[in-house]
N, C-alpha and C positions, 0 to 999 in steps of 0.2 A: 620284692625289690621294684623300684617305681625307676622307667626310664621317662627322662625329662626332654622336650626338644623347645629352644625358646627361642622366641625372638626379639633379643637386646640391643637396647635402645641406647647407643652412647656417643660422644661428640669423641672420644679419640681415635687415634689415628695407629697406632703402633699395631703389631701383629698380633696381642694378643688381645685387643682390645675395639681395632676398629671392624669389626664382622655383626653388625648389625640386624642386619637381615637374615643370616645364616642359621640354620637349626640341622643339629647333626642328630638325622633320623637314622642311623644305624641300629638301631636297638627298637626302631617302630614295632610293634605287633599289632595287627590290623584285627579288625571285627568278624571278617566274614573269611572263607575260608582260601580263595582266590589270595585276598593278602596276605595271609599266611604265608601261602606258600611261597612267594615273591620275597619272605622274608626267610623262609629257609633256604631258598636259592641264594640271597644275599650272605648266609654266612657260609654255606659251602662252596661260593666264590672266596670269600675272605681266607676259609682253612686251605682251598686251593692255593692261592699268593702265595702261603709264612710258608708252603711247601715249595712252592716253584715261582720265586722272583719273578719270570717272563708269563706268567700265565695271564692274558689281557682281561682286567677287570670291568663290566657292563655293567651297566644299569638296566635293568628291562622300563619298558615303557609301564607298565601295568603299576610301580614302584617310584617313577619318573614324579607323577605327583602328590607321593607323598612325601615330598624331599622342599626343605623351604632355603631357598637359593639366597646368594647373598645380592640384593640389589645395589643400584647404583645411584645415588642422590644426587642430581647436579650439582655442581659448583657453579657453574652458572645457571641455569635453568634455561634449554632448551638450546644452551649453544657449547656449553664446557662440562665433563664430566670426567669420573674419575678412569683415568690410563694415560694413555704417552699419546700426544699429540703433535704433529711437526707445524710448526708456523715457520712459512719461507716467504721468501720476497727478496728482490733487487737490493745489494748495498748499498744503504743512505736511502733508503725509501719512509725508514721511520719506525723500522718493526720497535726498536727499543724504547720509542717513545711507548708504542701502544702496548707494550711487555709491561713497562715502569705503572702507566692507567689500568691494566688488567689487577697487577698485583695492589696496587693500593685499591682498588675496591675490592678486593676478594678480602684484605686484610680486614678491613673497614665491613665489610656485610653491604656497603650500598648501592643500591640499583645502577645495571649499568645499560643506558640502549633501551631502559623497559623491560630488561630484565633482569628476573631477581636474583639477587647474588648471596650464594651460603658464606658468613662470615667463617675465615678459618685463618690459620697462622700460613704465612707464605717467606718461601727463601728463595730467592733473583741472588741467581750467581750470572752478574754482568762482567763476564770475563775478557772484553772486548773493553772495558775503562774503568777509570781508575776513581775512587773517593770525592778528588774534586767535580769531575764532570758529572759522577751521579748529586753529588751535593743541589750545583745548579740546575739540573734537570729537574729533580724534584721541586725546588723551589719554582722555577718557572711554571710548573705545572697545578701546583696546589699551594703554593704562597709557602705561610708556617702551617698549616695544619701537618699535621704527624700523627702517626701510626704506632703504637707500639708493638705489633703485631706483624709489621713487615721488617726480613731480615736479607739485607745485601751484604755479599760478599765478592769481590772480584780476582778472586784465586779459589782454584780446587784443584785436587789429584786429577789423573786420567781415568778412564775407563778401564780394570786391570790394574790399576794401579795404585789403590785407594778410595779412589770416590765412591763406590755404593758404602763401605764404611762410615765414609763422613756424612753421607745423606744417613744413613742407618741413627747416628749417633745422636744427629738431629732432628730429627723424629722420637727420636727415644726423651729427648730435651722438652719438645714441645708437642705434645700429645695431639693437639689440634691442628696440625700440620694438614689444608687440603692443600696448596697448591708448590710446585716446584719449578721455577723457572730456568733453565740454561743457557746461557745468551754467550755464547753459538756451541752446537754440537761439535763441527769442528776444531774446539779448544778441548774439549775432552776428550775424541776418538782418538785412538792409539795408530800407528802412520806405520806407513811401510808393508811388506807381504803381499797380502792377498786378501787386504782390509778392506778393500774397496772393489773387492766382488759382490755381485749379488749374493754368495753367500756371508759374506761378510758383513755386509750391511743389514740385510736380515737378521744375524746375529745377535748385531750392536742393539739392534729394537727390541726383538727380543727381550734380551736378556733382560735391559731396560722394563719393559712389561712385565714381565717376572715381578721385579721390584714392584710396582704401582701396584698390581695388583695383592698381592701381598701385605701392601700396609695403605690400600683404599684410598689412595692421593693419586692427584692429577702431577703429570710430569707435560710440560711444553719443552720443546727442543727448536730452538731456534734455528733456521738455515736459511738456505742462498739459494735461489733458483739460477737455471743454466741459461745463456743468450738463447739456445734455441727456441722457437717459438714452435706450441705444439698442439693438436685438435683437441687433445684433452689435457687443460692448463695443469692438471695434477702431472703431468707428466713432464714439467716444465723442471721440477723437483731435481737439484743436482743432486748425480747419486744414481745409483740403481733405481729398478722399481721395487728392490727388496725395503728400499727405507719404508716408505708410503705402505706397501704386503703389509707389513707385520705392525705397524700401528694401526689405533684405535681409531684415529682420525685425521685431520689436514685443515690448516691455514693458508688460505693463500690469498697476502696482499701486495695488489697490484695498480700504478701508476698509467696511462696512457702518454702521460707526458710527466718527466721528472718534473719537471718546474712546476708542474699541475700540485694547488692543495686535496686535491679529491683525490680518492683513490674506491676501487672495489677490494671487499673480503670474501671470497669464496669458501666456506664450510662446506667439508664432506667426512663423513664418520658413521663408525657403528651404532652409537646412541641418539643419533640424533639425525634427522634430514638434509639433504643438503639446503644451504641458503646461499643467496646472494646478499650481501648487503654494501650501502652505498655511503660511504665515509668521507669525511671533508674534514680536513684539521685548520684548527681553530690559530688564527698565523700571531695569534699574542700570547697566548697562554699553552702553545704547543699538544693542545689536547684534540683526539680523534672524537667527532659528533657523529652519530649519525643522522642520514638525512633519510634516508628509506630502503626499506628491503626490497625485495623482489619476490619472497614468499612469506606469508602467515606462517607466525611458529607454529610449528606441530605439536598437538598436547594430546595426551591418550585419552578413549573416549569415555563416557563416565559409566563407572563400574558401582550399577545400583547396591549392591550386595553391600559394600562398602559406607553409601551415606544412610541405610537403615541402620549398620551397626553404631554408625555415629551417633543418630539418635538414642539410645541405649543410654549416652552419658548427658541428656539433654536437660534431668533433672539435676542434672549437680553432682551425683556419684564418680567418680573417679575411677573404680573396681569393677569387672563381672567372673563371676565364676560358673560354671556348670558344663553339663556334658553337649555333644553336639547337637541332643534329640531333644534337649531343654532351651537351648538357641534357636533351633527352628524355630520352637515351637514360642519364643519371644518375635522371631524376625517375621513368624507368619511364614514361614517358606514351605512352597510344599514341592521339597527336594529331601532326597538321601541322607542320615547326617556323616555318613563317609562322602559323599559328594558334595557338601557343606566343608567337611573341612579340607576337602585334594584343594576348595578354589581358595579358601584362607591361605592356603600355604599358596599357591599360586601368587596371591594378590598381599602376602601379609609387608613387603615393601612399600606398597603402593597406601597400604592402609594407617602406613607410619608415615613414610613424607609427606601425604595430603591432609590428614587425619589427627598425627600424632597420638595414632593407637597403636600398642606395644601386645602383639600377637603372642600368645604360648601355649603348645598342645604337652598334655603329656600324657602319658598310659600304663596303668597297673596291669594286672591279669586280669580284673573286673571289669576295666572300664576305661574309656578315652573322657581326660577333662581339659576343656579349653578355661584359659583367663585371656581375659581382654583390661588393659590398663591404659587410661587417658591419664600422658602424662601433661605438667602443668606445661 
């Protein structure tokens, strides 16, 4: 029996479908003898579990990398990615302008700031206004061009009370779904209790995450920051510090003077660096420009291993097939071909959104064989 571990290539977004990255090594059997055994330790953890639900399941490190994780592809490249992110700011500062310019270039695929944007399906629940005012917002902002690809609504359930059904249902609608807008979180959290504890709020994100991650979409949650003024502006965030704890990352745009067309955007998150950046909206066509950062986007540094394999499809092939020790021995590497493929699987994300090479190991009892596929 041949156990397969792959790594598929697909623009959708639903659960069973958007895991790109992901290769489920449970069934690895390794070359040398050290792996093995990390592999029979792996299923006499498994027959552990169906025996005792509480028994805590590990990973050893030694197994660590032969496991191909699932990555994360911006949605915007180098500023938005996919999980639950808070965008806060002052009311009437303009967050729903710059919500309304997010989602229509994310719908659209076009560059936004200089950077590059994954075209995907977006749904802005502007729960804060109604049909006409998104009508003229939109047109102030982009004339007649239109989107087919961007979906507003200004009504949803609450939290608990339907809404992750109707996100579910729409996702399941439009498979392409990267981006989810909420404009304001306080229209969907559920009131009263002990909801607006730190453990509360934590919760709410949460469980929120759960979802994103789950079906590989970015989720924005619109909020308010509080009057007080604070050394660290993330901390300006109404709310606990559980809301900010448990997301992925933080917006925060801020005004020095209401009347001011400028404003700053502070970026802070797990995928990405923080940034400053320095915005001025445009007082006719109501669209946020930027005028300048404060820091060089951060891009990972270049992973040779990677544009040798490129070369591989430089004559026009499309396909590679063979075992690790027949790779080297094309890439010229003079490395292990188990430590050949721990870095594939390490990098095999990195070798598909830069690359659009589609990684897949798989292993009989005879022999580990990799394919490498340039798709078009």
């Amino acid at each position: 029996m041949t156990n397969k571990n792959t790594t598929v290539l697909e623009t959708s977004v639903s659960a069973d479908e958007r895991q790109p990255n992901v290769i489920n090594t449970d069934d690895i059997i390794s070359d040398n003898s050290t792996e093995s055994n990390s592999y029979d330790e792996y299923i006499r953890q498994e027959m552990l579990n169906s025996i005792n639900p509480y028994y805590l399941k590990t990973v050893p490190m030694s197994k660590l990398y032969d496991n191909v994780y699932q990555s994360k592809p911006p949605i915007i490249d180098g500023l938005l990615y996919p999980g639950i992110y808070l965008f806060v700011g002052a009311p009437k500062i303009g967050k729903s302008f710059l919500m309304a310019q997010l989602a229509y270039h994310v719908s659209t695929g076009t560059e936004l700031w200089g950077y590059e944007v994954k075209k995907g399906a977006v749904l802005y629940l502007a729960l804060e206004d109604d049909y006409r005012r998104l009508q003229e917002r939109f047109y102030r902002m982009f004339g007649t061009n239109r989107t087919e690809n961007l979906y507003l609504s200004v009504s949803a359930n609450q939290l608990g009370s339907g809404l992750y059904e109707q996100l579910t249902g729409f996702i399941g609608e439009h498979k392409d779904t990267a981006l989810i807008i909420i404009d304001t979180l306080q229209k969907v959290r559920e009131c009263g209790g002990d909801k607006y504890s730190y453990a509360g709020d934590y919760e709410i994100i949460n469980s929120l995450k759960k979802f994103t991650d789950n079906y590989g979409v970015c989720l924005l949650l619109v909020h308010h920051t509080r009057k007080q003024t604070a050394d660290d502006k993330f901390d300006m965030i109404s709310g606990t510090t559980g809301l900010l704890g448990a997301a992925d990352g933080a917006f925060l745009l801020q005004k020095e003077k209401r009347t001011s067309n400028a404003a700053t955007l502070e970026v802070s998150g797990r995928d990405q660096q923080d940034q400053k950046l320095y915005l001025k909206r445009n007082t006719e066509i109501l669209l946020w420009e930027l005028e300048r950062t404060e820091t060089e986007l951060w891009k990972e540094p270049p992973e040779p291993l990677l544009e040798k394999i490129s070369k591989i499809f430089s004559s026009g092939s499309t396909e590679w097939n063979g075992t690790a020790t027949e790779l080297c021995s094309v890439l010229q590497l003079d490395i292990q071909p188990n430590a050949l493929t721990r870095k594939l699987n390490v990098n095999a994300g990195r070798l598909y959104n830069e690359y659009g090479i589609c990684y897949e190991n798989s292993r009989s009892r005879s022999e580990r064989t990799i394919r490498l596929v340039r798709l078009p």
